[in-house]
C-alpha positions as CSV (number, residue, x, y, z in Angstrom):
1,X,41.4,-54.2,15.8
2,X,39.0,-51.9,17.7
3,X,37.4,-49.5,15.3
4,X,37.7,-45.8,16.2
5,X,34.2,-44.6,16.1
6,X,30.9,-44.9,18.4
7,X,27.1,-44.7,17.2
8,X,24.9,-42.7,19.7
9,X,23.9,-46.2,21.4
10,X,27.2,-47.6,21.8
11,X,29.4,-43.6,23.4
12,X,25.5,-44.1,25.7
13,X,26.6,-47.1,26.8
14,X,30.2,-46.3,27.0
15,X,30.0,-42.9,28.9
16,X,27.1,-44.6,31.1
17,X,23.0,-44.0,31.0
18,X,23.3,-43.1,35.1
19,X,26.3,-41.0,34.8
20,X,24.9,-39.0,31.5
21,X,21.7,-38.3,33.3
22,X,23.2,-37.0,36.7
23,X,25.2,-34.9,34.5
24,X,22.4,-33.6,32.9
25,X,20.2,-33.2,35.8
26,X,22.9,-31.4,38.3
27,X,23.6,-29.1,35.2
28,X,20.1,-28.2,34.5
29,X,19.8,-27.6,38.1
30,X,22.5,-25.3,38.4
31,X,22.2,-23.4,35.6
32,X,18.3,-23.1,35.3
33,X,17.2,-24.8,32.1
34,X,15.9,-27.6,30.2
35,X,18.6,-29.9,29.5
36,X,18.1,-33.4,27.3
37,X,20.6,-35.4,25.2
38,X,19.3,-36.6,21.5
39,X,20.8,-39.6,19.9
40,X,21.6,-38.3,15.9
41,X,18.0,-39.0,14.4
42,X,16.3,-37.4,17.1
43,X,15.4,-39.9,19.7
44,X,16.1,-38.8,23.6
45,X,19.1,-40.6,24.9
46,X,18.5,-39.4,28.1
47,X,15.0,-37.9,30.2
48,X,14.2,-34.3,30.2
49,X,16.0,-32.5,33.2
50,X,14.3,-29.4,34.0
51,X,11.6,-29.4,31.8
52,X,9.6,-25.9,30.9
53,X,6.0,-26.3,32.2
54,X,5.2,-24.0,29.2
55,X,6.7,-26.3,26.9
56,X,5.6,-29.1,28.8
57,X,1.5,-28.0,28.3
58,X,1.9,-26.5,25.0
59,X,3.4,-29.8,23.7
60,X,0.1,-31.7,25.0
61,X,-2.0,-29.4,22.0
62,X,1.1,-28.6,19.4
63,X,3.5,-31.4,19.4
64,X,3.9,-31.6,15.4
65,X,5.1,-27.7,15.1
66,X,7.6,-28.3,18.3
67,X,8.7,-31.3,16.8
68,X,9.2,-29.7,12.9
69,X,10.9,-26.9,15.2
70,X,13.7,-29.5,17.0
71,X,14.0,-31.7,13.6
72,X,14.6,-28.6,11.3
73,X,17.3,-27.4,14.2
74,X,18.9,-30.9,14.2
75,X,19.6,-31.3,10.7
76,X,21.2,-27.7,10.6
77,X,23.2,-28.7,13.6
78,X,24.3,-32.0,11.8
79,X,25.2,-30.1,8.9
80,X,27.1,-27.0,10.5
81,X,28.4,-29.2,13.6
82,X,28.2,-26.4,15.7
83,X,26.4,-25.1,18.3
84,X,22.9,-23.3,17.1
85,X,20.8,-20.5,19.2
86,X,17.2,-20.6,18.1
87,X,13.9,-19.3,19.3
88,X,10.9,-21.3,18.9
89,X,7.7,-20.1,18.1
90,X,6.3,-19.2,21.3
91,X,9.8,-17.3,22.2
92,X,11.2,-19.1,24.0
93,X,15.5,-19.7,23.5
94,X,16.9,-23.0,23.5
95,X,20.4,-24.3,22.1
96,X,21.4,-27.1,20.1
97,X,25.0,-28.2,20.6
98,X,27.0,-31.1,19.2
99,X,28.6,-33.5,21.1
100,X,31.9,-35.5,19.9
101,X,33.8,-38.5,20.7
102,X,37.2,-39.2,19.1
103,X,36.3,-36.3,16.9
104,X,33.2,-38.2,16.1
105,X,29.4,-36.4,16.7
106,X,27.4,-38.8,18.6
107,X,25.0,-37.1,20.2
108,X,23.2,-33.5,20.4
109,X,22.8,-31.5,24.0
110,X,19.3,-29.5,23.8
111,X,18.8,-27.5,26.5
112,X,17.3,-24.1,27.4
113,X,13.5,-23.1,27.6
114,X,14.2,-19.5,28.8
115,X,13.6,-15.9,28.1
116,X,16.5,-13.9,26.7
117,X,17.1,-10.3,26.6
118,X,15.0,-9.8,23.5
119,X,12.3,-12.0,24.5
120,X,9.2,-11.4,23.3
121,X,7.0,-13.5,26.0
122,X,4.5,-11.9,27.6
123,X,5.4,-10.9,31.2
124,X,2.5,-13.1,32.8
125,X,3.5,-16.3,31.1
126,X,7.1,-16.1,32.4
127,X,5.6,-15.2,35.7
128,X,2.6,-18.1,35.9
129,X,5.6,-20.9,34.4
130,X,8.1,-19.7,35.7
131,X,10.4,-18.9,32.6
132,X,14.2,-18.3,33.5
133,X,15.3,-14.9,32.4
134,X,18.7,-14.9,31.0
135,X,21.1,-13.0,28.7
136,X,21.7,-14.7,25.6
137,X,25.5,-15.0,25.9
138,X,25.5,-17.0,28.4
139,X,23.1,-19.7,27.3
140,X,25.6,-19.9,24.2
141,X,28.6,-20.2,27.0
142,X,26.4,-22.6,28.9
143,X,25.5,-24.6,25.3
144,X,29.1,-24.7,24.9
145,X,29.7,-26.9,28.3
146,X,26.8,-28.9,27.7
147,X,28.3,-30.6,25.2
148,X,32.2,-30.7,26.2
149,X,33.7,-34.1,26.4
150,X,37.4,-34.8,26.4
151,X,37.5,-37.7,24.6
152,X,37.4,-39.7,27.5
153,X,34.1,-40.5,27.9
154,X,33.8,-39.1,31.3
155,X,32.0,-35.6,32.3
């Protein structure tokens, strides 16, 4: 009797490490952002595609308050299972979005690391690290995708 449910470990080695990743990376690529897959308790399934240099040298100072930031936006994902727009403390927007198999949620898409419409980064810090400028809507539209899966295990 095969049971109907997958942890995050077992849909990652389902789906495929390689294939998840070149998923992630051509869809970071295309659409500009930061993409990285999160196993349920917080622990990167995958490696950063796309990563913000901002976020990348802020992280090297103030790793606990982006971390508190990402935990507290996990467990509200886990508990509304659905996709969450939120803007970090140094304005930047990023998305949380849940990913399913068999109806299941086994893994979390966080992507983004740009400048929306009511940004409130100052216009030299997008310009010196290159911050992607972007309407909100379509990060949620984008969000959305991130995390689609058929049930089949393939992207």
């Amino acid at each position: 009797m095969m049971r109907n449910t997958f942890s995050s470990q077992e849909w990652l080695k389902f789906i495929g490490k390689e294939k998840l990743q070149t998923f992630q990376d051509s869809f970071a690529r295309v659409d500009n952002i930061s993409l990285c897959f999160f196993d349920l308790e917080g622990t990167p399934l995958t490696v950063w595609s796309n990563s913000s240099l901002l976020c990348h040298q802020i992280i090297q100072n103030n790793k606990k308050r982006c971390q508190q930031e990402k935990e507290k936006s996990m467990c509200f994902l886990k508990k509304t299972q659905q996709i969450k727009l939120f803007t970090c403390y140094l304005g930047l927007t990023y998305f949380m979005c849940p990913v399913y198999y068999n109806n299941k949620l086994v893994a979390i898409a966080y992507g983004g690391g740009i400048a929306t419409e009511a940004h409130t980064v100052p216009q030299e810090i997008i310009e010196r690290y290159n911050i992607p400028l972007m309407p909100q809507r379509k990060l949620q539209r984008i969000g959305g995708i991130a995390g689609a899966d058929n049930g089949s295990g393939k992207f």
